[in-house]
ZALOZA-771807 format. One record per residue: residue in three letters; x, y, z of N, C-alpha, C in turn. Coordinates in steps of 0.1 Angstrom, whole numbers, plus 5000, padded with zeros to 4 digits. Example, Ala and Ser with C-alpha at 12.3 -4.5 7.8 and 13.67 -1.06 7.14 Angstrom:
residues 2
ALA513249435078512349555078513249675078;SER512849785071513749895071512950005079;
This chain:
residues 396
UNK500849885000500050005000500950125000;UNK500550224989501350364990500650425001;UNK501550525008500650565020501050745013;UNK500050865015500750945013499451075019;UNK499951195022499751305028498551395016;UNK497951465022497551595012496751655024;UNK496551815022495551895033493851855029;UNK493651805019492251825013491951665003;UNK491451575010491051454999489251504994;UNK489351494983488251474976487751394972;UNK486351294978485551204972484951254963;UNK485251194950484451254939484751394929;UNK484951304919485851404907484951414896;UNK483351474898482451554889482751684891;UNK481751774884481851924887482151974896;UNK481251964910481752004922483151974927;UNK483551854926484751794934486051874924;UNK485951854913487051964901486952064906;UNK485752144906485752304908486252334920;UNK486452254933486652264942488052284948;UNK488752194935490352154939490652234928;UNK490452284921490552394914490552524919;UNK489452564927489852694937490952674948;UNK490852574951492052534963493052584957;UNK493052504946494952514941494952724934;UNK494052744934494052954931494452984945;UNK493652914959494652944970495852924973;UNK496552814968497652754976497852634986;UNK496452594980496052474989495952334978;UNK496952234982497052104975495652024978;UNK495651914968494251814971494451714962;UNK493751584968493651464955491551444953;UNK491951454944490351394942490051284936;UNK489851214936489451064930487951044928;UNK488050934917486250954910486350754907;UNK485050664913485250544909485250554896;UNK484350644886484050674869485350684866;UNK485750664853486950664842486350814840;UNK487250904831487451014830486050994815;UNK486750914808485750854796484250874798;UNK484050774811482750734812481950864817;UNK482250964825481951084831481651184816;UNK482251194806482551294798481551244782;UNK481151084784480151074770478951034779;UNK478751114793477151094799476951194799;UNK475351244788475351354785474651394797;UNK474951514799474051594809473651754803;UNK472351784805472051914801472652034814;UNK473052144812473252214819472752394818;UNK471752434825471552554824472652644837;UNK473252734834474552764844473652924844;UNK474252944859473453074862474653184860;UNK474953294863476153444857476753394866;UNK476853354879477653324886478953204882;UNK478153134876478252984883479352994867;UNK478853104854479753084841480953154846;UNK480453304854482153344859482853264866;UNK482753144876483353054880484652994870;UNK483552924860484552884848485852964843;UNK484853084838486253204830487553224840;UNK486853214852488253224861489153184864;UNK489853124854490753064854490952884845;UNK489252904851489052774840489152734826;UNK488452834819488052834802487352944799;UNK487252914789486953064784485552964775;UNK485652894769485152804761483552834762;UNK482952864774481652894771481152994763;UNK482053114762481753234754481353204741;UNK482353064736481953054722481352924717;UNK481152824730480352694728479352724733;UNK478952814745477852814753476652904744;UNK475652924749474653004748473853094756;UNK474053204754473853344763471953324760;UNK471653324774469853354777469253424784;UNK468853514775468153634783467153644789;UNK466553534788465153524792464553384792;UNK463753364791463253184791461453244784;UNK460853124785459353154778458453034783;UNK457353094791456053004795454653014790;UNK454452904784453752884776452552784778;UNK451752884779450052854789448952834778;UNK448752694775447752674764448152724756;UNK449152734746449752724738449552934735;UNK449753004747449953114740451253144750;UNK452253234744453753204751454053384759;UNK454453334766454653464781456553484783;UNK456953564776458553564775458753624793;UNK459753564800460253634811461853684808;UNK461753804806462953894804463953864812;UNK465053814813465753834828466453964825;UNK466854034815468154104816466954244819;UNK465854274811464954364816464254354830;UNK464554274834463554304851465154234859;UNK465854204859467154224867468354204863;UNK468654214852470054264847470854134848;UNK470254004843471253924842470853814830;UNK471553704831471453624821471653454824;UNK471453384817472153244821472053164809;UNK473453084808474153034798473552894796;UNK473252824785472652734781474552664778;UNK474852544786476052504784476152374794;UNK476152244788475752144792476852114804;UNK476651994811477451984826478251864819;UNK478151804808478851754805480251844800;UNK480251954790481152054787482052144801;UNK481252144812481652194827482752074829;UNK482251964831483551864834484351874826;UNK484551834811485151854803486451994807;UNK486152084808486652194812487352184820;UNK486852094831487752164845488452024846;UNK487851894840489351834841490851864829;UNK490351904822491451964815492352074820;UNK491452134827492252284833493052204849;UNK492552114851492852054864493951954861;UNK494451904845494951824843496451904835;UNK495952044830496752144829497552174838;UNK497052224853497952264861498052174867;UNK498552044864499251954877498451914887;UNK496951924892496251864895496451704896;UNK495951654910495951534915494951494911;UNK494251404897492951364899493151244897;UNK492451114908492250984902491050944895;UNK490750914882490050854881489950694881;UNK488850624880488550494874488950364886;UNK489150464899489750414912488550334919;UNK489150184924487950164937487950084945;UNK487150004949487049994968487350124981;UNK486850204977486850304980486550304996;UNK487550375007487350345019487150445024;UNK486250555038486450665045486450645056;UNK487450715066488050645075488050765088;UNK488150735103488250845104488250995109;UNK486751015097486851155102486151225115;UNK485951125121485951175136487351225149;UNK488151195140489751205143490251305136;UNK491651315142492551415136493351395122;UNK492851275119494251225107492851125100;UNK491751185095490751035085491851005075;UNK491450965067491850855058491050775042;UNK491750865032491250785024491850655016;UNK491550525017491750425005491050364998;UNK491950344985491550294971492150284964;UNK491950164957492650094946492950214929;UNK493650264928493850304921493550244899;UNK493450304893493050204881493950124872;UNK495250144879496749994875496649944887;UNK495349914898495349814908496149824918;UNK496549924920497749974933496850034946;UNK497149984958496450034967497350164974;UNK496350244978496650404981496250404993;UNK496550445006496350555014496450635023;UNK495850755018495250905017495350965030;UNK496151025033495951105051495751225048;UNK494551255051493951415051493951495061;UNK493851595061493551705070492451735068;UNK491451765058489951715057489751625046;UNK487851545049487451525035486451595034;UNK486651595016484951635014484251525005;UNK483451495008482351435000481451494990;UNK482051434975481351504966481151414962;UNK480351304964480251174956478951154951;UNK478251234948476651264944475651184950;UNK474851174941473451104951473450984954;UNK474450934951474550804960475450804967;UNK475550914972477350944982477550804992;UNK478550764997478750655007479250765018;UNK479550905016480650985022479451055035;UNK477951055030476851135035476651015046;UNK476750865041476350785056477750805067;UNK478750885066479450895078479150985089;UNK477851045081477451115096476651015106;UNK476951015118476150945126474450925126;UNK474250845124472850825119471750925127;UNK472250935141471951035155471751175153;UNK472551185142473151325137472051405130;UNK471451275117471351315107469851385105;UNK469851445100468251505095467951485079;UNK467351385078467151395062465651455057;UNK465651535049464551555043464451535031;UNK462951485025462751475010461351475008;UNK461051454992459751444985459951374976;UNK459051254972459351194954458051244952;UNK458051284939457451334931456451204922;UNK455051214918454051184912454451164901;UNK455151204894455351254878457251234873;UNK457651224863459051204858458751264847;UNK459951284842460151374825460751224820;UNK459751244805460351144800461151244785;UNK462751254786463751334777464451224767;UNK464851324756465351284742466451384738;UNK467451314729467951374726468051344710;UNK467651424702467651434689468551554680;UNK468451434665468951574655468451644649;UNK468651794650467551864644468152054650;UNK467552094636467752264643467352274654;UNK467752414663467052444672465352484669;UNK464252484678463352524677462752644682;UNK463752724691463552834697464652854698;UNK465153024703466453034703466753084725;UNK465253054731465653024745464652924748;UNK464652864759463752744767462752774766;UNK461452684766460052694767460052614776;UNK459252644783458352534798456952604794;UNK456252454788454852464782454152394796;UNK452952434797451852374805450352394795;UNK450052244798449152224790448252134794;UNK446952094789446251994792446351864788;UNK447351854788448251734779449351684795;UNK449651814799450851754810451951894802;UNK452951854816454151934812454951924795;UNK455751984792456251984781458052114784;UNK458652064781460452124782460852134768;UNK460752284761462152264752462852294749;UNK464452224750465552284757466352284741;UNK467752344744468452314734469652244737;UNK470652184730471952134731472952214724;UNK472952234706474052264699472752334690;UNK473852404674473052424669472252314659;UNK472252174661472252064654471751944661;UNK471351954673471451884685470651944696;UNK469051894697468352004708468151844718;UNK467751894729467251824743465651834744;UNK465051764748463451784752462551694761;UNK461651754767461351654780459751674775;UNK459251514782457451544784457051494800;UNK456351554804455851464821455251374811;UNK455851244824455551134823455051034830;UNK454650924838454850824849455850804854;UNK456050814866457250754870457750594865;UNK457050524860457550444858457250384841;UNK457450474836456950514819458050424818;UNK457850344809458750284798459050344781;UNK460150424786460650504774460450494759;UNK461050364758461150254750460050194737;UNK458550234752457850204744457150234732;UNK457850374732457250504725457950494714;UNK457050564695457650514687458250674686;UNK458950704670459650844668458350934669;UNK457250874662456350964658454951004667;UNK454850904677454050934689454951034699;UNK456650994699457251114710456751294702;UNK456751264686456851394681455351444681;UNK454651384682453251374678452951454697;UNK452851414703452651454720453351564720;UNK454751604721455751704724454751844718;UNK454451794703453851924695452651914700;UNK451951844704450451844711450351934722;UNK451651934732452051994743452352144740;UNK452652174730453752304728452252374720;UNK451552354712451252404703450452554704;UNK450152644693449552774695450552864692;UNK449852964683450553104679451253014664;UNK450452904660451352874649452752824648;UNK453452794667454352734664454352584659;UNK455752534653455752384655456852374659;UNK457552234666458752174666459552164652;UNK460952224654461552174644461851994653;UNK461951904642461951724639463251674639;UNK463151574643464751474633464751374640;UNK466151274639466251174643466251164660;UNK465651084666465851074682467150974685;UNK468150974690469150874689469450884709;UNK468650954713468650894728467650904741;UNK467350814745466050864753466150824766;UNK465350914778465850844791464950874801;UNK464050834811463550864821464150944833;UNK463251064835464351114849463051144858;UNK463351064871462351074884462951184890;UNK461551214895461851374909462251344918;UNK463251424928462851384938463751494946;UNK463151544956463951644963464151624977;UNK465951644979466451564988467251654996;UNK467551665010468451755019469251665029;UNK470051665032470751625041471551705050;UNK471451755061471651805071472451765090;UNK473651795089474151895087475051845076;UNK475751975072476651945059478551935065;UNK478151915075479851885081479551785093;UNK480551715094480751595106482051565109;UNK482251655120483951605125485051695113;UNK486051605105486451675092486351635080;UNK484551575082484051575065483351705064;UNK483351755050481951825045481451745032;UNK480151785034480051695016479251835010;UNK479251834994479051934987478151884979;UNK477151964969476751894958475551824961;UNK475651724951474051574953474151504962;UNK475651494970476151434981475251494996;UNK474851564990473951705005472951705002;UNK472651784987470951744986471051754969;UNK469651734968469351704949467851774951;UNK467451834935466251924937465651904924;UNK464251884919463951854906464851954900;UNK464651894883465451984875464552114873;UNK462852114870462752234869463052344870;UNK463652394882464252524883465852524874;UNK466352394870467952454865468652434876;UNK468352424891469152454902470352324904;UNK470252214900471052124905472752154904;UNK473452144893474652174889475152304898;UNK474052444892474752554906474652554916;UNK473852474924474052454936475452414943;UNK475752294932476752264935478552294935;UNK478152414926479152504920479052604934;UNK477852614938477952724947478352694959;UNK478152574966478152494981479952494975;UNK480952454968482352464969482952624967;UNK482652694961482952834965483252884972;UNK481952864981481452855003482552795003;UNK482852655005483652555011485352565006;UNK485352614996486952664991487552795002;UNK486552865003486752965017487152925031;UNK485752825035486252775049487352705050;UNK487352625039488752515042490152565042;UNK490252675034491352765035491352805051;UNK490552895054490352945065490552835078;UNK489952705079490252625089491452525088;UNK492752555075493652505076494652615078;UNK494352765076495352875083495152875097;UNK494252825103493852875117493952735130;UNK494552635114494152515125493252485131;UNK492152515129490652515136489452435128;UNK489452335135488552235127486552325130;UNK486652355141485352415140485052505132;UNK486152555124485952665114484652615103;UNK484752485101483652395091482552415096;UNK482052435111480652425114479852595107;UNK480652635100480552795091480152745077;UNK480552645073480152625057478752565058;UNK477952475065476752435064475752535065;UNK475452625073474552735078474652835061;UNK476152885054475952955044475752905032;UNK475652795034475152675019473952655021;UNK473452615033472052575031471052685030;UNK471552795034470352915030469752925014;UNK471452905004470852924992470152754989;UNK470652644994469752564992468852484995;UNK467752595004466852585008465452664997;UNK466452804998465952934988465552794971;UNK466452744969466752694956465552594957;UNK465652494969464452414972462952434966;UNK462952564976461652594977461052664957;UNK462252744951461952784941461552644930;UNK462452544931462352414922461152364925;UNK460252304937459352264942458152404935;UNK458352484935457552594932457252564921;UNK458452594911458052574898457552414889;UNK458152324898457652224894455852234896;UNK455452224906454252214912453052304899;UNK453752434898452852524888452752464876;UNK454052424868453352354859453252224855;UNK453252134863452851994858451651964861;UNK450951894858449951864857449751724866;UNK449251754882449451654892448151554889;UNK448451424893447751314891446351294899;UNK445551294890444351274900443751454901;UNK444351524897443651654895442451694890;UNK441351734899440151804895439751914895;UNK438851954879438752104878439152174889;UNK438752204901439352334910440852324906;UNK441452254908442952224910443652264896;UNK442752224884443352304873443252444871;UNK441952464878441452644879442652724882;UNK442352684895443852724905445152724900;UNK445552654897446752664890447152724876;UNK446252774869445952884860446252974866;UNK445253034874445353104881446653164889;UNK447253054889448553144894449553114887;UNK449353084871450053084864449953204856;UNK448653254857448053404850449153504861;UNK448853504874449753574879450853594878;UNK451153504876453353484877452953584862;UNK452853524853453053624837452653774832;UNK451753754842451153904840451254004846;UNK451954024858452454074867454154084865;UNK454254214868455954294869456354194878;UNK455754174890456154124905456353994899;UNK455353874894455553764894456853754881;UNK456853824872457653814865459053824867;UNK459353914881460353964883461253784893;UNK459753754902460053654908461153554902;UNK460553484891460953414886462353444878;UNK462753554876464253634865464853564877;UNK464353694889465553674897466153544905;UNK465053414908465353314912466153264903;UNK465653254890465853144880467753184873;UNK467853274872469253364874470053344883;UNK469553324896470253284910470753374920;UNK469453474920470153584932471553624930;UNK471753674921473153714917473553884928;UNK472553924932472854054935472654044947;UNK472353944952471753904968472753834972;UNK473853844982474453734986473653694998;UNK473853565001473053465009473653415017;UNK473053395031473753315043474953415046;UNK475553475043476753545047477553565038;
């Protein structure tokens, strides 16, 4: 077994866990991160990514520039109520934007920039052990991917090991507060070829059920329909998915631009917290802490934002030698994602179309779908959530 030192082990070398040892190393602060995924397998799973102003200036900082000219600048988004469409301005009701630029292209980026500057990253590593962190010296090991056993003496971990973190059961079960909700309904998404069909997002509500349409490239768009949770994707032919999607979207004369579907995939709701976000000298960041439907966009920045926070404290509690300095990063993460919670839960709820729903309950929810669009205030609501509080800092 190689035995060896670092101030900062990282479980988990997705977005969070890169961005994280990436800020470290802008401080002066060394780290290993290790991912059981191959670098491969992480980088051809597509993932959609809407990135909020914040979360793109993260990148340029040192990371890439590459969004400027891969990504896509969105000024606004569009809800579309019975097929007549309600644009929400963001850069007119609060002065910002957010970048259509997938989380698959975010990894790509930061392990290259992380593999650029001399960055410690393991991938494709496993039997993965945490050890520990109720002590002064935890411990990470694992088999490295030429089969060599490693380990790891930290000064802290973090756990970024996503929604199935192993890093989040180290809190004492005594400890833990878990909150959640599964959701009634799943998006059943595709990924086809084909022009774009709008040049920002549509979130349709309709008497059909929800409807998403997103983009990818200029050749390459993304798209979701509510579905059953337990819809069989599969079953569906090219022309019944296209046939529904435009059923869902339709009015004002739009149509879907068409093409080939070459990928399809079920995604269940479900919104999750885990509480507290430190124990002894772990913290965990990311899906590792909590996960929130996709409707709001929130998942990816969240997790961009919870290492930000945590790139601060850990500096701060390895200058000071002060491990209590960590009980400071849970309280200023969870404020924005709680804030983020409640907006994803919001917006999901307005427009999908819940099961078992009678007239009143579709009334009602018109109804306060008429408000959000017609209204400065409700309009403004949604810029500025959906953007990410950019002008508000949160928790401290």
């Amino acid at each position: 077994m190689t035995v060896s030192t670092t101030p900062v082990a990282i479980v988990g070398a997705g977005p969070a866990g890169l961005m994280l040892s990436h800020l470290l190393a802008r401080r002066g602060v060394e780290s290993v991160a290790i991912d059981t995924r191959t670098r491969q397998e992480i980088e051809t799973t597509h993932r959609a990514g809407i990135l909020e102003a914040d979360s793109a200036r993260m990148l340029l900082d040192g990371v890439s520039d590459r969004i400027l000219r891969d990504g896509y600048e969105h000024e606004g988004v569009e809800l579309r109520l019975h097929g007549q469409g309600h644009r929400i301005d963001f850069q007119e009701l609060v002065g910002a934007s957010v970048w259509l630029y997938p989380q698959t292209d975010v990894f790509i980026d930061l392990a290259d920039a992380r593999e650029r500057d001399g960055g410690d990253v393991r991938f494709g590593v496993t039997e993965v052990e945490v050890d520990g962190v109720e002590t002064d010296s935890p411990t990470v090991r694992f088999t490295d991917a030429g089969g060599e056993r490693h380990e790891l003496r930290a000064t802290y971990v973090v756990g970024a090991d996503g929604s199935r973190s192993q890093c989040r059961r180290l809190v004492p079960e005594a400890r833990r507060r878990i909150y959640g909700k599964e959701y009634p309904f799943a998006w059943f998404g595709i990924l086809c070829e084909a022009p774009m069909s709008a040049p920002e997002l549509i979130y349709a509500q309709s008497g059909r059920g929800f409807a998403l349409i997103s983009q990818r490239t200029d050749s390459v768009q993304r798209m979701y329909l509510q579905c059953e949770p337990d819809e069989d994707v599969h079953a569906w032919s090219e022309d019944q998915i296209w046939s529904e999607l435009q059923a869902r979207v339709a009015g004002d004369g739009f149509e879907l631009e068409t093409g080939p579907i070459f990928e399809r995939a079920r995604l269940n709701f479900r919104s999750f917290v885990q509480e507290p976000m430190s124990h002894g000298r772990l913290v965990l960041a990311g899906d590792a802490a909590h996960t929130v439907p996709p409707t709001g966009a929130k998942g990816l920045n969240l997790a961009l934002a919870d290492v930000k926070v945590l790139a601060d404290v850990l500096e701060q509690a390895l200058d000071t030698q002060d491990v209590e300095v960590l009980e400071t990063y849970g309280p200023r993460a969870l404020a924005r994602v709680w804030r983020s919670q409640n907006f994803s839960y919001w917006m999901t709820q307005m427009l999908h179309t819940p099961p078992g729903a009678d007239a009143f309950d579709v009334r009602r929810q018109m109804g306060e779908l008429e408000t959000v669009t017609s209204t400065q205030q409700g309009r403004a609501y949604v810029a500025e959530c959906y953007t990410g509080w950019p002008n508000h800092p949160i928790g401290g």
